[in-house]
N, C-alpha and C positions, 0 to 999 in steps of 0.2 A: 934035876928033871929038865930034858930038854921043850926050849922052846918050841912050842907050835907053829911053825912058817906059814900057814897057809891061815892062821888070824889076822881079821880086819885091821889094818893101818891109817891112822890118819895123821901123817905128816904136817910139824908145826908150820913149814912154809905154806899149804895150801888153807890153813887156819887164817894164817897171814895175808894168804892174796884173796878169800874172801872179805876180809874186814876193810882192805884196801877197796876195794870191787864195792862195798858199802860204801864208803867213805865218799867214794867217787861218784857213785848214784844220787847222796843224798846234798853231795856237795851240786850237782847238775841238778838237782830239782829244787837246792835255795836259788841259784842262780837264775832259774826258769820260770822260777816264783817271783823273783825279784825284777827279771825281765817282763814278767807278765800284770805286776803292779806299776812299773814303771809305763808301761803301755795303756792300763786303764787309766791311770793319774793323767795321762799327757791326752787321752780323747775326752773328748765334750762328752758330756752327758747329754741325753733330749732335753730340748727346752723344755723348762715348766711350764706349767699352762700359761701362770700369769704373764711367760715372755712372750709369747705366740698368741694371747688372744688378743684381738682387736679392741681399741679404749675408744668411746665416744666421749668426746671433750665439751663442754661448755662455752658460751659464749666469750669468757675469756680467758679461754684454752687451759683450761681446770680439768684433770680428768674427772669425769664423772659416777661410768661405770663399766663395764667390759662385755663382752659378747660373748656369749658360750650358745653350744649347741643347746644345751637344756634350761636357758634363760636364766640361769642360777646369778645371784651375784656375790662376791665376798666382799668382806671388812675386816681386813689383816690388817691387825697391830702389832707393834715391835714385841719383845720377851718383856718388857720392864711394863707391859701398860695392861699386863695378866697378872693378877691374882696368885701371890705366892703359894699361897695353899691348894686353888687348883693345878699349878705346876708338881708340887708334893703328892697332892689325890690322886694325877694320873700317873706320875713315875713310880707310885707305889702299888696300881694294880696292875700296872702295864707293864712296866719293864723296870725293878728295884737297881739294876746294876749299870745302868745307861751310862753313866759319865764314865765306869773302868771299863765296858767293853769294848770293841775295838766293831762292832756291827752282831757280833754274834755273840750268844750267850750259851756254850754248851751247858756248861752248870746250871742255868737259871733255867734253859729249857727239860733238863733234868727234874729241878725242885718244881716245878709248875706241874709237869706229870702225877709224883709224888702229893704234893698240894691239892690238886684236882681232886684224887682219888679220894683222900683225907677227908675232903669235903662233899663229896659226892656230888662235886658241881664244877666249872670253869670259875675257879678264882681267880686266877693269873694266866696271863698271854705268853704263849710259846715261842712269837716273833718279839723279836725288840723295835724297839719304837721307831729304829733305823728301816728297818727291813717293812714294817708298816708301811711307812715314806714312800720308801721306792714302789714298793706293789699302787699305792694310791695314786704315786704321780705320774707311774711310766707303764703299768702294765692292769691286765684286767686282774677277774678276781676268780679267773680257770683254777683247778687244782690240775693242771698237768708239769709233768719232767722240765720240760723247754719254758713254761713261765715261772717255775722255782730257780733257774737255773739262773735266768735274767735278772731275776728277785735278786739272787745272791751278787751278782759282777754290779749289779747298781748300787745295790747296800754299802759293796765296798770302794766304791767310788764316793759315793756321798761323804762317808766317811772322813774318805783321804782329802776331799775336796771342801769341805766344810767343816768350821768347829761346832762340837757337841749344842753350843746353845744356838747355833745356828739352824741344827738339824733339829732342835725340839718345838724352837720357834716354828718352823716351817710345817712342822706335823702339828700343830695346834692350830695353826690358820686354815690347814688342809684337811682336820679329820671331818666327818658325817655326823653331824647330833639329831641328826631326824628331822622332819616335816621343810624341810629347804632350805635347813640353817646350816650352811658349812664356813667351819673355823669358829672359835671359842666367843668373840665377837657377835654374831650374829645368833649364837645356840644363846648367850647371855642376853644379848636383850630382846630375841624372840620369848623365851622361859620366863626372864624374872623383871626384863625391863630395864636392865642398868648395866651397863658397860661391866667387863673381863674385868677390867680392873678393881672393881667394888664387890668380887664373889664373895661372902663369908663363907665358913667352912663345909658348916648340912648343903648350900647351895654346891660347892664346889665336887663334894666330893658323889653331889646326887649327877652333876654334868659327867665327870668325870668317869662314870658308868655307864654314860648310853652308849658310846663308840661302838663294843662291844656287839650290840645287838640293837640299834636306832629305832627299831618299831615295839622291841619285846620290853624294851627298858624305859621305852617313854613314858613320862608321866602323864601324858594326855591319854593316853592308850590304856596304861598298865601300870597304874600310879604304885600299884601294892609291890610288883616287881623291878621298881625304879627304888622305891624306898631301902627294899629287902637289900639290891645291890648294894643300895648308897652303904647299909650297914655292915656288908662286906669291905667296902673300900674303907670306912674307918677303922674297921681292924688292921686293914692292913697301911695303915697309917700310925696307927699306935705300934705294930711290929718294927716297923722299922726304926719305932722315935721320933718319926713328926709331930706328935701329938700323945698328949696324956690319955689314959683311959677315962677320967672327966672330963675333957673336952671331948671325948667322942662320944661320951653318954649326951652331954648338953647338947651337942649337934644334932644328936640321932632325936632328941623328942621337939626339934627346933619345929615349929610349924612355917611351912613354906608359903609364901605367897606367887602365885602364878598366874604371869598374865592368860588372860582370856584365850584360847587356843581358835588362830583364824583372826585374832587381832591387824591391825595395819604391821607389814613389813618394814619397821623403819630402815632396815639395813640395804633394803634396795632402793637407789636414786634413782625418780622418774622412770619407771617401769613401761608405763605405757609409751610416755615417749621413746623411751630404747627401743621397744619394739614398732611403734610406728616408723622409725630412721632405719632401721635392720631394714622392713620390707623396699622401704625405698631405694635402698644401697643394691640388695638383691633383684628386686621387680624390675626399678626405672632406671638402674645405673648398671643392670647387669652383672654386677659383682656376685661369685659364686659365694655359696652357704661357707663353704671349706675356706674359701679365702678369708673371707668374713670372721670365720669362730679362729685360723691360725694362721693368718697372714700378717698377722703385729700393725693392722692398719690404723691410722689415727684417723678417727672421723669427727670434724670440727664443725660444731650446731651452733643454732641461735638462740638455743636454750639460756633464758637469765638464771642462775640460780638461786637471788634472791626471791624472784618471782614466781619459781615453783615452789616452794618456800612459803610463800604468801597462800597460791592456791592449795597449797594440800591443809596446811591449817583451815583453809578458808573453811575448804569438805568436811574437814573433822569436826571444825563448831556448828556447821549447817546441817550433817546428818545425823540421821536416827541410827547407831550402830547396831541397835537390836532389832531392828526390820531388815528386810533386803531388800530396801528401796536402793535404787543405786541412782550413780551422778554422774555429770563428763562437767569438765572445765577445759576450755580450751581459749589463750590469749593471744594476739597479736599485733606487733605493730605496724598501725595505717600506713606509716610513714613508709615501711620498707617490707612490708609484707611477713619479716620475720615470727614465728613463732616463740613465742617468751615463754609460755609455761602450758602444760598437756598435761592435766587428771582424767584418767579413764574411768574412771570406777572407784567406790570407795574403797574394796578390799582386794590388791593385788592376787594376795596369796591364797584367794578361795575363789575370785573369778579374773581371769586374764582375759575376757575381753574391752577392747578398748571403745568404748561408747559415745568418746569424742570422734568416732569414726562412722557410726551407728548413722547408715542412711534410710533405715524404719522409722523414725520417731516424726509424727507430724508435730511443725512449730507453731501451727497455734496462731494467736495473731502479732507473735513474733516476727512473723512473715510480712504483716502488712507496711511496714517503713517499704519495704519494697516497691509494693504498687504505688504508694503515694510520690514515691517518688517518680518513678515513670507517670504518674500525673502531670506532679507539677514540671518534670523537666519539657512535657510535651505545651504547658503554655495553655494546656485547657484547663486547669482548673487554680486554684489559688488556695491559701492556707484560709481566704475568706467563702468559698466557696460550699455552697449551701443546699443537703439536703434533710428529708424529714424522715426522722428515727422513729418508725412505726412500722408494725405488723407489716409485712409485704409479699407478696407473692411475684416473683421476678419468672420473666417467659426469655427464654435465650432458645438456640442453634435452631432460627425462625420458624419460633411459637411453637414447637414437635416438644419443647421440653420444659421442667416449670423446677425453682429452686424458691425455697421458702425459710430463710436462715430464722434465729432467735438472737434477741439478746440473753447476756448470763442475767438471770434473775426475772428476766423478760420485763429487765428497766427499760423503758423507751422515753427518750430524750425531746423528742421533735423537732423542731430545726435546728439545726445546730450545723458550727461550719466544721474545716479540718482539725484545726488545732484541737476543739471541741469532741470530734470523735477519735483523736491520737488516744486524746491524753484518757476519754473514759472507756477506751477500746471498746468503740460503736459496731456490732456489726452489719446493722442497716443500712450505715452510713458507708461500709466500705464495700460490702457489695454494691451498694449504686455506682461506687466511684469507677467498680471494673467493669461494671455494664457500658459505663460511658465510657473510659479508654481504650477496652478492649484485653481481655485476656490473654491473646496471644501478645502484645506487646508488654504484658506483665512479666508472660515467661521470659519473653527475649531481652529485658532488663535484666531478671536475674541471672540467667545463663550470661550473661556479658558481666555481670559483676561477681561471676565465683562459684555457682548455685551448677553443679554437673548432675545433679539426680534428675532425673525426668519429670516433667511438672505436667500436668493436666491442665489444659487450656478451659477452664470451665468455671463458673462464677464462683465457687467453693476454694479458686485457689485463693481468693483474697482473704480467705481465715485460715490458708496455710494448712490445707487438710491431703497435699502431695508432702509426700516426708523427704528432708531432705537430714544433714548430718551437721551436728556442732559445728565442725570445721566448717562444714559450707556458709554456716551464720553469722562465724567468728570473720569471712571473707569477704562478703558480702557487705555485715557493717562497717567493715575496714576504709572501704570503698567510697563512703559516703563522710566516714570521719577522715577520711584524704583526702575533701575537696573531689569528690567525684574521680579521681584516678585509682586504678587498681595495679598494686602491685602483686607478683606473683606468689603463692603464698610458697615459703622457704622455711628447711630444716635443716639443711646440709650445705653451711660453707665451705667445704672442702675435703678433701681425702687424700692423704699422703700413704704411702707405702713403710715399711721398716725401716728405709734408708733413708725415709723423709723426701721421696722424689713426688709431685702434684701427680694425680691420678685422674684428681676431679675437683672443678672449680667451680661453684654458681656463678652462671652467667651474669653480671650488670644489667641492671634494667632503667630505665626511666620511668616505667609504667604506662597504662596505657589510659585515658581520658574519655571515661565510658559516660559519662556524662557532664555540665556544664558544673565549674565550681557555684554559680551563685544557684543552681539548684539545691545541689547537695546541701548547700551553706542554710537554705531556706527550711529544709526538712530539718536538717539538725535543728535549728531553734524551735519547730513545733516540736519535738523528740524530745526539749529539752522538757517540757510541761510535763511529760509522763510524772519527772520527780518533785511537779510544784499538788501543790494544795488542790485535792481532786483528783489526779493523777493517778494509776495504777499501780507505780512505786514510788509510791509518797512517804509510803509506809518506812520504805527504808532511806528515804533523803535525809534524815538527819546523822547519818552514818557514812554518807558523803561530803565532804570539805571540799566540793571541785565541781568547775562546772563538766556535766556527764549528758549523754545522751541516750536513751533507751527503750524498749519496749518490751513489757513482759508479754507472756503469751499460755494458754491455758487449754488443753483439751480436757477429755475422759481420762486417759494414760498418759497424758505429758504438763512434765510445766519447767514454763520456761522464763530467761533472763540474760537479754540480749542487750550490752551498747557501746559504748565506746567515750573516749576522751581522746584529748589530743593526741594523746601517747601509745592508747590501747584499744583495742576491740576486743571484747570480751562476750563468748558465750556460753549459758551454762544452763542445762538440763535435768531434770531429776524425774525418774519412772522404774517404772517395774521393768524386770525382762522379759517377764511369761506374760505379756500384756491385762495383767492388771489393772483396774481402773486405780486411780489415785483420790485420794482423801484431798478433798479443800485446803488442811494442814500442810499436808507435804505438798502440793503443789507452788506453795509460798515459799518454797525454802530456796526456791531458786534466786528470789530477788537478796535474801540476805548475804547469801554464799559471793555474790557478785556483787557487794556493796564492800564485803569484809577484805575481797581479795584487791578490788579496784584502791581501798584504801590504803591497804599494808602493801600492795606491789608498786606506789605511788608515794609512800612517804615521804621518800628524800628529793622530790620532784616538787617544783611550786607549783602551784596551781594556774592555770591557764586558761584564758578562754578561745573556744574557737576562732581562728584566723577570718579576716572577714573578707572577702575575695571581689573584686571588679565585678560589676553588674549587679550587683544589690544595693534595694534601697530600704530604709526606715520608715515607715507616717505614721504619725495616730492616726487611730479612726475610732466611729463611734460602735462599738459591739451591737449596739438593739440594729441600727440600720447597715452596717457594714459599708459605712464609707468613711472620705474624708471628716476627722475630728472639725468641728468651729469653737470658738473659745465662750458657744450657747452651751455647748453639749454638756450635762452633769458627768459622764462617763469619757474616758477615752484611756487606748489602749495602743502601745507602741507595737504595730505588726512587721513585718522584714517581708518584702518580694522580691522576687527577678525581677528587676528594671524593666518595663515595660507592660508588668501585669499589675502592678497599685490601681487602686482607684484613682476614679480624676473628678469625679464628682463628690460636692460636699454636702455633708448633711444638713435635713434640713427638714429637723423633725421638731427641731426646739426652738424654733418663734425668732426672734432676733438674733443676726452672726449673718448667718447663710454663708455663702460663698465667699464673702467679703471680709470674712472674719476669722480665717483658718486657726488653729490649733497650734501653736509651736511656731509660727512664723507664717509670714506670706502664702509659702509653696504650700502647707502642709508637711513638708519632710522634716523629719525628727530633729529638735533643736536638741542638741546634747546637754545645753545647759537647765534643760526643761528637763531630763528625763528626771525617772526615779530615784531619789539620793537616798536607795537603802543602802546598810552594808556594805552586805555583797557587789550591788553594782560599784560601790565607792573603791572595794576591793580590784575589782575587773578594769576600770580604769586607770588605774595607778601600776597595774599589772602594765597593761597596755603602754602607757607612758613611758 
């Protein structure tokens, strides 16, 4: 039978030159492939946040915390200082085949579809923990072509660029566990209280679940849907062979202990100060927001870190964490103006404002070291200087106006001199005192030692009833514990760039000498009496080991605890926000908070007494009559004045002595070997020597 000529032929060479024609396309698309890994492997990836965000450093250049736009901080630990078993809990919901994929997991994204379905819920993640990574650190969280596309050329970069426990490590510091806790560090001891590395299992594999869904899964939220997970994640922990099916039984009925949701953020250092330095860098040094959160700048404080340390314990022993009374601490030193430690508030993570900034809060008669001291610097009055603590009706701005203060308890005292109305915080006694010097030279003290809030020139400011801010208090007493100079008060010793080139330096100061050191010197020793026998903060002098100087101070909504050492100026606050009045209880919590932290920020420091300055002098005198002591007098007491305001007349109330018989020596001025050989002076002496 003859062939058909006109049927289809297919010639074995054209079989041949398409297999060639293959051969050669897919040999050009290894090569294009391998060109095109070789090009991803050789570009940088975008920095990671933690390269690009700005660190603020401590005072001796410790980092401390970082800047971000949304104020977050993290606490990244290495892989070895996490919890084996949470590393297991999430590679077993997350991604089971992580150490053999190469970024992608077609199979595993397969068995997860399948799974899902089985389960009639999201048991397992369709991304691998690579592909997590990269969407987390480099791109949003759009479902569109162009950010899957990016997703993928990062994933496999990361990859090529890091080893697998490199890459897991990094996605454990970086996932979301909800309410502000990012990375495993921060979600562990926000949840349970104790470090990544102390998870047990029911803990681990209840964390291990929120990623997923951070609001749906949280246990604070939706503890029943956090649990229900966790019981998904030990299945699939016993699937793999992590763990027995008894051990996931005993896990699953484990009862959890959970810190208090709204607790203190241990995980973020000094909060309120970051953000107080952030606005400075931005507002007064011009530095933009953008620069600030990705310009890798080092910003170098005067932040002690033992000393915020001290104060935020201080807070935690001194407040009620079940009220919402809240506090400011804020410290500094005389010496140099620097700022050592900054508490805002007791509870960062429920309220972020900073209250050591707060220029509403009137201080009470916190305020009064001020006027007294524009007293005595002006030379009209003395620390012996005498009025009568009684009922008064005072007429100011000629006779058109009339002010009628109280004492607390409506104790009246009746004559009594300064030291006397310091120490039992008179307020009869200090309204007289500004009738006589004058208000407006009260304000223009304060404003020259620190005080920027606007003061009402009016007899009412001597109980401190214009508000002014911690920080203004913490400046002001600095002032007075530096021998009358004021230094500028500083947060920001400097600011280098990525390359480490200076940006910004604080200027050097010498300060400026707002009033006389033997003034200053003379208030400090009536200030010292606040914490003797009688005294306002008597209460808490047994809890000081140093000589301090201070003045509490007390409204309706405020109370306060303001003073200083050689070393420190310290002042601290406690009030409601929603102007609330304050309970007598809590307004005492100010003098503890300030005794616990003056002590613990002071430890390693000997104690010291005020420096004693040129123009001051010492004398006994007799308290009943306020003059020179005679060696008649049953009584006498060693007073300190500016050279030139002591008395010169002797008493001469007690029969034989008179004049001719002075106290201490000839002059009247303080024989040292005559004083009081208590203790503590024996202690202060020997300091001295």
């Amino acid at each position: 039978m003859p062939r058909d000529s006109s049927a289809p032929k297919v010639p074995k060479r054209r079989l041949r030159r398409l297999f060639r024609l293959l051969a050669f396309t897919a040999l050009l698309l290894l090569l294009a492939a391998g060109v095109l890994l070789g090009l991803l492997y050789k570009k940088p990836l975008p920095p990671i946040g933690d390269d690009i965000r700005s660190r603020l450093l401590d005072a001796r250049g410790n980092i401390l915390t970082t800047f971000t736009t949304d104020g977050r901080s993290r606490d990244p630990v290495e892989l070895n200082q996490i919890s084996p078993l949470l590393i297991k809990a999430t590679l077993a919901v997350e991604d089971r085949k992580f150490y053999d994929h190469a970024g992608f997991d077609l199979m595993g994204m397969g068995r997860a579809v399948i799974a899902n379905l089985e389960a009639g819920g999201r048991t397992q993640g369709a991304s691998t923990l690579t592909q997590q990574l990269a969407r987390n650190l480099y791109l949003t969280h759009e479902k569109t072509w162009t950010r899957k596309s990016k997703e993928a050329i990062y994933t496999l970069q990361l990859e090529m660029k890091y080893s697998k426990d490199e890459i897991l490590n990094m996605y454990l510091n970086e996932i979301y566990y909800g309410h502000g806790a990012y990375g495993i560090e921060a979600a562990a001891r926000m949840y349970f209280g104790k470090h990544a590395a102390d998870l047990d299992l029911a803990e681990s594999a209840l964390l291990a679940g929120i990623p997923k869904g951070p609001t749906y899964y949280s246990p604070y939220t939706h503890l029943d849907s956090a649990v229900k997970r966790q019981g998904i994640i030990l299945a699939a922990m016993v699937d793999v062979g992590d763990i027995t099916e008894s051990q996931a039984a005993t896990a699953g009925k484990e009862k959890l202990n959970f810190k208090p949701q709204g607790e203190k953020d241990t995980t973020v250092a000094a909060p309120y100060f970051r953000d107080y330095v952030r606005s400075l860098v931005i507002d007064h040094l011009h530095i933009s927001s953008e620069e600030l959160d990705q310009g890798g700048l080092n910003v170098y404080t005067t932040l002690d870190p033992d000393m915020q340390q001290a104060a935020e314990e201080a807070v935690d022993q001194g407040m009620d964490h079940s009220s919402e009374l809240e506090t400011a601490l804020v410290s500094i030193d005389p010496r140099t103006g620097y700022i050592k430690a900054m508490v805002g508030g007791t509870n960062y993570r429920s309220n972020q404002f900073n209250h050591a900034l707060a220029t509403t809060r009137q201080p009470g008669s916190s305020f009064k070291p001020i006027m007294y001291l524009t007293a005595l610097s002006s030379k009209e009055m003395t620390g012996l200087s005498v009025f009568n603590s009684q009922p008064t009706l005072f007429h100011y701005d000629n006779n058109r106006k009339t002010y009628q203060p109280r004492n607390f308890g409506d104790k009246y005292l009746g004559e009594i001199n300064m030291r006397q109305a310091i120490a039992a915080s008179d307020n009869i006694y200090a309204v007289n005192t500004i009738m006589k010097i004058g208000a407006d030279k009260v304000a223009a003290m304060a404003a020259a030692m620190g005080v920027k809030s606007p003061l009402q020139s009016v007899p009412s400011l001597a109980l401190g009833t214009s508000p002014v801010s911690p920080l203004e208090m913490a400046s002001a007493f600095a002032v007075i514990g530096n021998g009358g100079v004021k230094q500028p008060v500083t947060a920001i010793l400097k600011i280098t760039d990525a390359g480490g080139h200076l940006l910004y330096e604080a200027p050097q100061s010498e300060g400026e000498q707002v009033v006389e050191p033997s003034a200053a010197y003379v208030l400090t020793r009536l200030m010292e009496g606040v914490f003797e026998s009688g005294g306002t903060g008597n209460r808490v002098a047994s809890l000081i080991k140093r000589p301090v100087a201070g003045k509490t101070g007390t409204t309706d909504t405020d109370g306060w605890m303001v003073g200083f050492t050689p070393e420190l100026s310290t002042a601290v606050w406690v009030g409601y926000d929603k102007g609330r009045d304050i309970a007598t209880a809590d307004g005492r919590r100010a003098a503890p908070i300030f005794a616990g932290f003056t002590e613990k920020a002071l430890e390693n420091v000997p104690p010291k007494i005020f420096p004693i300055p040129d123009g001051v002098v010492s004398v006994y005198i007799n308290p009943q009559s306020g003059k020179l002591a005679t060696a008649a007098c049953p009584e006498k007491e060693l007073e300190t004045f500016i050279s030139g305001t002591e008395p010169t007349e002797y008493c001469d109330q007690h029969g034989a002595g008179g004049a001719d018989s002075p106290a201490g020596g000839s002059s009247g001025i303080a024989d040292p070997v005559k004083e009081d050989h208590s203790l503590w002076n024996d202690i202060k002496r020997w300091w001295m020597n």
